[in-house]
Biopython code that builds the backbone (N, CA, C, O; Angstrom):
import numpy as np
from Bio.PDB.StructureBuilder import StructureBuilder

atoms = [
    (1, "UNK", "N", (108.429, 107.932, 116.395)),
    (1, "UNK", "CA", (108.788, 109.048, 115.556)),
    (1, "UNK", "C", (109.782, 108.620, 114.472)),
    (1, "UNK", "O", (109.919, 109.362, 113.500)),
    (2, "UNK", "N", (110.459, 107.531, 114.555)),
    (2, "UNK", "CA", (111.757, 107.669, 113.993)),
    (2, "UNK", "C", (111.172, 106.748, 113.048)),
    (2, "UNK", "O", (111.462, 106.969, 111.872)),
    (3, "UNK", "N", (110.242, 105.542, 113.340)),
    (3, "UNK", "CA", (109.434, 104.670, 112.090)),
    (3, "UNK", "C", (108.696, 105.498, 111.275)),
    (3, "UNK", "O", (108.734, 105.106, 110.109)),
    (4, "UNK", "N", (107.865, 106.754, 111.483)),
    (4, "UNK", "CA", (107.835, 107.846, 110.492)),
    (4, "UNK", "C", (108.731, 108.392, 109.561)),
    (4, "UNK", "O", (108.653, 108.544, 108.342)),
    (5, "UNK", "N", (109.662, 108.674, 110.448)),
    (5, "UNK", "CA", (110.735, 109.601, 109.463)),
    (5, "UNK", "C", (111.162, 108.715, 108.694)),
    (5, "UNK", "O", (111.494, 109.166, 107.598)),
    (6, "UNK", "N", (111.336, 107.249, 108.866)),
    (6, "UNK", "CA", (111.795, 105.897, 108.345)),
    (6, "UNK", "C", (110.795, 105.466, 106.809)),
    (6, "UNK", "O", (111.216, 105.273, 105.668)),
    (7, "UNK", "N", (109.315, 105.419, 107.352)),
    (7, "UNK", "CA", (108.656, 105.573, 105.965)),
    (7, "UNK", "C", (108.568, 106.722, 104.963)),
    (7, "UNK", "O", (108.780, 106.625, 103.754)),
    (8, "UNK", "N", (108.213, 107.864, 105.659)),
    (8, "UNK", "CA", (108.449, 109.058, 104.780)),
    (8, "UNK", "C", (109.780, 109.147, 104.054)),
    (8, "UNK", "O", (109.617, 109.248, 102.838)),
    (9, "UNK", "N", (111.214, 109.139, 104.492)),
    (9, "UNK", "CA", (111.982, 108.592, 103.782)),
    (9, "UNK", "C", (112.271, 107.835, 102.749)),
    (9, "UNK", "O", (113.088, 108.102, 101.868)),
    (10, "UNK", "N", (111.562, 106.815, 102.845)),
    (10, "UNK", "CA", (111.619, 105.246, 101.982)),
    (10, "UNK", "C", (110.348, 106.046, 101.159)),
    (10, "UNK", "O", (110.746, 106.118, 99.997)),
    (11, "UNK", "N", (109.560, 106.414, 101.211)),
    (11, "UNK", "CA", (108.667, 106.688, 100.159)),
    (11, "UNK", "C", (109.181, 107.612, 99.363)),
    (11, "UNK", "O", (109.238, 107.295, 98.175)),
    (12, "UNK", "N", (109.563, 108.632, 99.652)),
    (12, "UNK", "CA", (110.513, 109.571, 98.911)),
    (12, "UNK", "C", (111.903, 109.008, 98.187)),
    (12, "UNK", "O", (112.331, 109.424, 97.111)),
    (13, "UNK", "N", (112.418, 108.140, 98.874)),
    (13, "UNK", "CA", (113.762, 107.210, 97.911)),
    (13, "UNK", "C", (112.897, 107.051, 97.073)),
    (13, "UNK", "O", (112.834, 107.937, 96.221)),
    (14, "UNK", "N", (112.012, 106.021, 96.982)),
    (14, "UNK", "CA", (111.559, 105.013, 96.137)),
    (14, "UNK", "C", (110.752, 106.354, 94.847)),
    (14, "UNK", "O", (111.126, 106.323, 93.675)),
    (15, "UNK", "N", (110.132, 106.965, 95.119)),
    (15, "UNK", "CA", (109.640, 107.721, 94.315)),
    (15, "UNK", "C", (111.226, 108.520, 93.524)),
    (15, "UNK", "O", (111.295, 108.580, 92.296)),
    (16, "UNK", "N", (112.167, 108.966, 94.247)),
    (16, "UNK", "CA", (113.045, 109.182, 93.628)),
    (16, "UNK", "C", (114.014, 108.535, 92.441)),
    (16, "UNK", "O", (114.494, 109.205, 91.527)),
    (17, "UNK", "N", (114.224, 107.023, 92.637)),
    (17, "UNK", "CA", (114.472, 106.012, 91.960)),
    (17, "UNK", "C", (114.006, 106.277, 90.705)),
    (17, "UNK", "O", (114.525, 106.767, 89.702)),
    (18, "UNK", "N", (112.566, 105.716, 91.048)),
    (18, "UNK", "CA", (111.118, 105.749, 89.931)),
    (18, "UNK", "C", (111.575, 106.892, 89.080)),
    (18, "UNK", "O", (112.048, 106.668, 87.966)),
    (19, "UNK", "N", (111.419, 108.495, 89.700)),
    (19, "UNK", "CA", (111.674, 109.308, 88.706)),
    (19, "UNK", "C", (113.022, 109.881, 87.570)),
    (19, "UNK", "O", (113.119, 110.714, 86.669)),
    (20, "UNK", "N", (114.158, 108.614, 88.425)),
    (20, "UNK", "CA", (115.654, 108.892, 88.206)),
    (20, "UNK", "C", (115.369, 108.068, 86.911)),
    (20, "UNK", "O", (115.660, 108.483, 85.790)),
    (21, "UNK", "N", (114.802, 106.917, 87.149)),
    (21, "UNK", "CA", (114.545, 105.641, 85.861)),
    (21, "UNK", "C", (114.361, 106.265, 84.676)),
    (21, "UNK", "O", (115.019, 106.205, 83.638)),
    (22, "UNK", "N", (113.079, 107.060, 85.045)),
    (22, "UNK", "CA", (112.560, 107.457, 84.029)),
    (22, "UNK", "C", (113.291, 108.814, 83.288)),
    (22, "UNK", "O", (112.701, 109.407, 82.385)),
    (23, "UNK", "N", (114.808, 109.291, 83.826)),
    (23, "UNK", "CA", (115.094, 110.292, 83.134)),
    (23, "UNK", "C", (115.962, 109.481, 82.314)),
    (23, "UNK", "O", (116.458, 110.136, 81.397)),
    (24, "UNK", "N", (116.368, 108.047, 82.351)),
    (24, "UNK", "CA", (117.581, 108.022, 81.720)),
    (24, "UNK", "C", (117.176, 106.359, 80.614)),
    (24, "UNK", "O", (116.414, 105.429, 80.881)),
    (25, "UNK", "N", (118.161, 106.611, 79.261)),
    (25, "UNK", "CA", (117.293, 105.462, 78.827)),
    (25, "UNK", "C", (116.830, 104.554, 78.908)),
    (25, "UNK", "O", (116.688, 104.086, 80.038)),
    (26, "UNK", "N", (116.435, 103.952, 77.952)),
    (26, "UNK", "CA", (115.495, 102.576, 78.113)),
    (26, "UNK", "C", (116.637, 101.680, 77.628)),
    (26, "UNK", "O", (117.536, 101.899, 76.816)),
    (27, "UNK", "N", (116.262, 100.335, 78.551)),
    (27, "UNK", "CA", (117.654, 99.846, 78.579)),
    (27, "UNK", "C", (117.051, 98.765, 79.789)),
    (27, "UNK", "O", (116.035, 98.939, 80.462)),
    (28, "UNK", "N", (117.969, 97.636, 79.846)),
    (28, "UNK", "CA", (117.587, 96.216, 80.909)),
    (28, "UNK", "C", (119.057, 96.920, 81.882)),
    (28, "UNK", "O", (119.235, 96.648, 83.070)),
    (29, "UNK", "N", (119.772, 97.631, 81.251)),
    (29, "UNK", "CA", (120.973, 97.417, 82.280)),
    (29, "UNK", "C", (120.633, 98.917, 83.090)),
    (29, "UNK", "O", (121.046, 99.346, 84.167)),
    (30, "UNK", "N", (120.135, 99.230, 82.552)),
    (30, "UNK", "CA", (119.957, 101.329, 82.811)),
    (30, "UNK", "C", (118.797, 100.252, 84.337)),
    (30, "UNK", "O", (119.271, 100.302, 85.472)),
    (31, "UNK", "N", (117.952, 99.742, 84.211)),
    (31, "UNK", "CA", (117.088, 99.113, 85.030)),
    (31, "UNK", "C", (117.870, 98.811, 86.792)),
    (31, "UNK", "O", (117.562, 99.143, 87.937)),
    (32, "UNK", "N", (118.951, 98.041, 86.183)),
    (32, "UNK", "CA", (119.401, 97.085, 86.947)),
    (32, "UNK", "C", (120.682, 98.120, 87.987)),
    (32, "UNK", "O", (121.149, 97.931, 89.110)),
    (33, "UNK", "N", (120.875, 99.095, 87.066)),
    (33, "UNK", "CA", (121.851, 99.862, 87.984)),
    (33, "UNK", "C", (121.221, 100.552, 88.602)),
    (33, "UNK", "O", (121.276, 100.421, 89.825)),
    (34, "UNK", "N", (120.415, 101.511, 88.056)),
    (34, "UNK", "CA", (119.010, 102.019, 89.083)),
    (34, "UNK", "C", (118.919, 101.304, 89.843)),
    (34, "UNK", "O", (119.927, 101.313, 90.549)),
    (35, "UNK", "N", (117.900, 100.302, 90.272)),
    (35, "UNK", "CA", (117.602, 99.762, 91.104)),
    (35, "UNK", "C", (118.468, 99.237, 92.044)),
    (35, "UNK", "O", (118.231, 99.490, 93.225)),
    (36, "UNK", "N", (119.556, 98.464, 91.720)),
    (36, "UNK", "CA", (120.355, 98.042, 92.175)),
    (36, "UNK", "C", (121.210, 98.796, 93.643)),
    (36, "UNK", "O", (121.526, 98.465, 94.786)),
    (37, "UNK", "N", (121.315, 99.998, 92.730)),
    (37, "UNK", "CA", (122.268, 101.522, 93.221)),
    (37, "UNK", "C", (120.873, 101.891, 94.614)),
    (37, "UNK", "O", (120.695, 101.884, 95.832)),
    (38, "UNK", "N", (120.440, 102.072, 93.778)),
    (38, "UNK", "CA", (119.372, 102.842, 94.807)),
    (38, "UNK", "C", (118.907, 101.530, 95.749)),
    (38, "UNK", "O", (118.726, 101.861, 96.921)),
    (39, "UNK", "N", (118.696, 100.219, 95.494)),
    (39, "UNK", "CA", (118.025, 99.226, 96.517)),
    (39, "UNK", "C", (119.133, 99.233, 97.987)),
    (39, "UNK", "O", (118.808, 99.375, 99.166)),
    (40, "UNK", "N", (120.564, 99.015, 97.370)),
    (40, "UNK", "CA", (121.494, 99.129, 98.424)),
    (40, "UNK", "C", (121.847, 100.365, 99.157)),
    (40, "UNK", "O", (121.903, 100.350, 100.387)),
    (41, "UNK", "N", (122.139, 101.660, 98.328)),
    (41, "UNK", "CA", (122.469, 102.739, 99.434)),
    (41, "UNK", "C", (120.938, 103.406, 99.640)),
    (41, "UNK", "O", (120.799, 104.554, 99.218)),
    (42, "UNK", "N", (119.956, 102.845, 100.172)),
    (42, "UNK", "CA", (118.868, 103.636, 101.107)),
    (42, "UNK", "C", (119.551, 103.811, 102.584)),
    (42, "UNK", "O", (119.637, 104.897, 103.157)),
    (43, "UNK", "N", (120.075, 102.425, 103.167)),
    (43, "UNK", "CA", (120.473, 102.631, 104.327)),
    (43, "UNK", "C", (121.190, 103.870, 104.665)),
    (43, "UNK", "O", (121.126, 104.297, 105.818)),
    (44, "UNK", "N", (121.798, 104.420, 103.854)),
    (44, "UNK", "CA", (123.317, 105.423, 104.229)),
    (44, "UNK", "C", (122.909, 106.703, 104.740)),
    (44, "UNK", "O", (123.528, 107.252, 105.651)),
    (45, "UNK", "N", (121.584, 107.355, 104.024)),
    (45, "UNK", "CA", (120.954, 108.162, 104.651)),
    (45, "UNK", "C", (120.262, 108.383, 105.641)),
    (45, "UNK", "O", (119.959, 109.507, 106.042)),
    (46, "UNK", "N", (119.816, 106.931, 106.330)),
    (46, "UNK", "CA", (118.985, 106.765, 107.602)),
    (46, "UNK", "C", (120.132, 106.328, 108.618)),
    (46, "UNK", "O", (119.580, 106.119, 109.698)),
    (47, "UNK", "N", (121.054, 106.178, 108.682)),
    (47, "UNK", "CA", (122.090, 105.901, 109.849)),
    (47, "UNK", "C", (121.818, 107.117, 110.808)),
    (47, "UNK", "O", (121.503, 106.769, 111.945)),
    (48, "UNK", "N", (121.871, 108.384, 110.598)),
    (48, "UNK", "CA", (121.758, 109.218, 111.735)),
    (48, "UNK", "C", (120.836, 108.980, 112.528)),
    (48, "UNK", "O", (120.920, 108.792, 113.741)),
    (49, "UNK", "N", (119.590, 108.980, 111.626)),
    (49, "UNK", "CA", (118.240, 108.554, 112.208)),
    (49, "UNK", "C", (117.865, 106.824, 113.188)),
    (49, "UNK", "O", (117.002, 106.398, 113.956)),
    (50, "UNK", "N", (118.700, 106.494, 112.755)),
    (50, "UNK", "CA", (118.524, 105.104, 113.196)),
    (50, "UNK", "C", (119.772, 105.471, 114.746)),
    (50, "UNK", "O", (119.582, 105.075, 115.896)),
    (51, "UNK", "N", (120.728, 106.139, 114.356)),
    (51, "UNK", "CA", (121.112, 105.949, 115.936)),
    (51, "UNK", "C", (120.754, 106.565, 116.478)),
    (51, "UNK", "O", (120.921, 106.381, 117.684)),
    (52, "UNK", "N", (119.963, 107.809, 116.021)),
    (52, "UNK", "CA", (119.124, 108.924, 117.306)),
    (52, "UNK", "C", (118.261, 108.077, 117.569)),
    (52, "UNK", "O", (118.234, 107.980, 118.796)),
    (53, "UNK", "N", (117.311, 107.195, 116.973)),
    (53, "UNK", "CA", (116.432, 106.045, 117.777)),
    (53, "UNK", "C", (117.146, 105.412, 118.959)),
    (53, "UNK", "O", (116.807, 105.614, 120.125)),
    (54, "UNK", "N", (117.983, 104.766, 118.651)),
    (54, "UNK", "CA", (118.769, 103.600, 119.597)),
    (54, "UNK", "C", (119.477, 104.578, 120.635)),
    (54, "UNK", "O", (120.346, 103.995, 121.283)),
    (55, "UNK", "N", (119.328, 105.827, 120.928)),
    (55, "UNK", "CA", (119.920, 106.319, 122.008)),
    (55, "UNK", "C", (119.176, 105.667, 122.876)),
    (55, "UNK", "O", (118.342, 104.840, 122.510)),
    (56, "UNK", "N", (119.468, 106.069, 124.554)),
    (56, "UNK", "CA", (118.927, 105.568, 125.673)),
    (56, "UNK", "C", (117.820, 106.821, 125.931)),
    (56, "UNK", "O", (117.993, 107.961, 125.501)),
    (57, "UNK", "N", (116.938, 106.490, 126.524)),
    (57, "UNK", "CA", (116.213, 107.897, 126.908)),
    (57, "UNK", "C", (116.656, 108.867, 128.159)),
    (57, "UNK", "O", (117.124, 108.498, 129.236)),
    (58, "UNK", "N", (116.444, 109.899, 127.825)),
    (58, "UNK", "CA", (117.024, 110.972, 128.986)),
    (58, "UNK", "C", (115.998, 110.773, 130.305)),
    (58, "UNK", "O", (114.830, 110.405, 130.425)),
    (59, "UNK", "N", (116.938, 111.161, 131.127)),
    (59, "UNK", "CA", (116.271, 110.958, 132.305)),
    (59, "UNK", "C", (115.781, 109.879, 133.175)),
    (59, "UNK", "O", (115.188, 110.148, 134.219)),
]
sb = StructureBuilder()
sb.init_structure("model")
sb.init_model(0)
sb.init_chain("A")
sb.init_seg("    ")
for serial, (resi, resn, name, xyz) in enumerate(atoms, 1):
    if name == "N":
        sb.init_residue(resn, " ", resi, " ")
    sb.init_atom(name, np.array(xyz, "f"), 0.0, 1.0, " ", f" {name:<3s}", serial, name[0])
structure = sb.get_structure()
């Protein structure tokens, strides 16, 4: 379940990125902070999700 929520996530960042790019100018550095920004904090939003995985199972 949680490798779902993990791609659906990441597909939605990445499409988000994509559409952030494209609101703001054209530019090599406008590129590089986008990407950059967005390549590193994906993790920050999946931490919850990633330790509700790594719990132990009940029971």
């Amino acid at each position: 379940m949680a490798m779902l929520g993990t791609l659906a996530f990441l597909a939605f960042w990445i499409w988000g990125c994509i559409k952030l790019r494209s609101l703001l100018p054209a530019g090599m550095i406008w590129d590089l902070l986008t990407f950059a920004v967005g390549g590193t904090l994906w993790g920050l939003p999946l931490i919850p999700l990633f330790r509700w995985a790594e719990r132990p199972p009940k029971g």
